[in-house]
Structure formats: C-alpha cells, structure tokens
N, C-alpha and C positions, 0 to 999 in steps of 0.2 A: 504494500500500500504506500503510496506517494505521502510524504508529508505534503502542507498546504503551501509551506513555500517552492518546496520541487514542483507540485503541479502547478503554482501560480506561473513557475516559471516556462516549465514545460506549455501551457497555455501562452502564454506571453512569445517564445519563438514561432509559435504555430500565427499568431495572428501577425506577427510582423512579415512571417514567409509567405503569407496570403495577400497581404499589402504590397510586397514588392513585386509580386505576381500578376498583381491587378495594375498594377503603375507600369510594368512592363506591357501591359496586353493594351493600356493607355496609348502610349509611345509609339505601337505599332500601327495598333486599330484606327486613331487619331492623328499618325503623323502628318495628313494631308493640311488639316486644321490645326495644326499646331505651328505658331511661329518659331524662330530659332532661339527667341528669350523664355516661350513657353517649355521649349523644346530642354533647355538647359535647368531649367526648373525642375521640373520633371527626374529630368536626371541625380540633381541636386538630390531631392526628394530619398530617390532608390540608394544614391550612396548614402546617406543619411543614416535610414533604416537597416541596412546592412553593415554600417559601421557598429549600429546598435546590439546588432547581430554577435559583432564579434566584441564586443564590451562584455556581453554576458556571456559569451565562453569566459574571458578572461578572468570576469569574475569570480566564475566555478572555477578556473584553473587554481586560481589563490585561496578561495576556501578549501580545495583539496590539495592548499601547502606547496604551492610552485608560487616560485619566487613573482614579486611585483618586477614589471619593466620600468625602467629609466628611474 
C-alpha cells in the first residue's frame, strides 16, 4: 500500500505527463494557428513541466540518500 505522500506523488507525475502530452498534441494539432511567440510559449510551457518532472526525481533521489547537486 502507497503511503499518501508516495501516491500524492505518484499522482502528481501522472498529471504533469498528461499535461505535457496534451501541450505537445497543442503544438502539432494547432501549429497552423499558432504564431512563432505563441509557438515558443508553448514550448516554454513543456520545458517547464518537465523540468518539474525531473525536480521530483531528484527529490526522491535525496530522500533515498544520494547526495544534493551543486
């Protein structure tokens, strides 16, 4: 059984991998109507949320005792 914080967290990558999924099918579906400020927004956005991504690896990497970077 999950504790609340493991599944909070295991829920919390699932809805950001759904969000970058969906801003990617944005970018594709919509690139006609997207301008090139929209277009970098957008992008903005997916890096954003996949930087997030790899925050909370890191996180769990340091609560399971691997050292902090920089």
């Amino acid at each position: 059984m999950l504790t609340y914080t493991a599944h909070f967290q295991s829920e919390l990558e699932k809805l950001i991998r759904a969000e970058i999924e969906r801003m990617k099918d944005t970018l594709v579906m919509g690139h006609a109507s997207l301008d090139h400020a929209g277009y970098k927004h957008n992008v903005g956005i997916i890096q954003g949320l996949q930087r997030a991504l790899d925050l909370v690896g890191e996180a769990e990497s340091i609560l399971q005792g691997a050292e902090k970077r920089g």
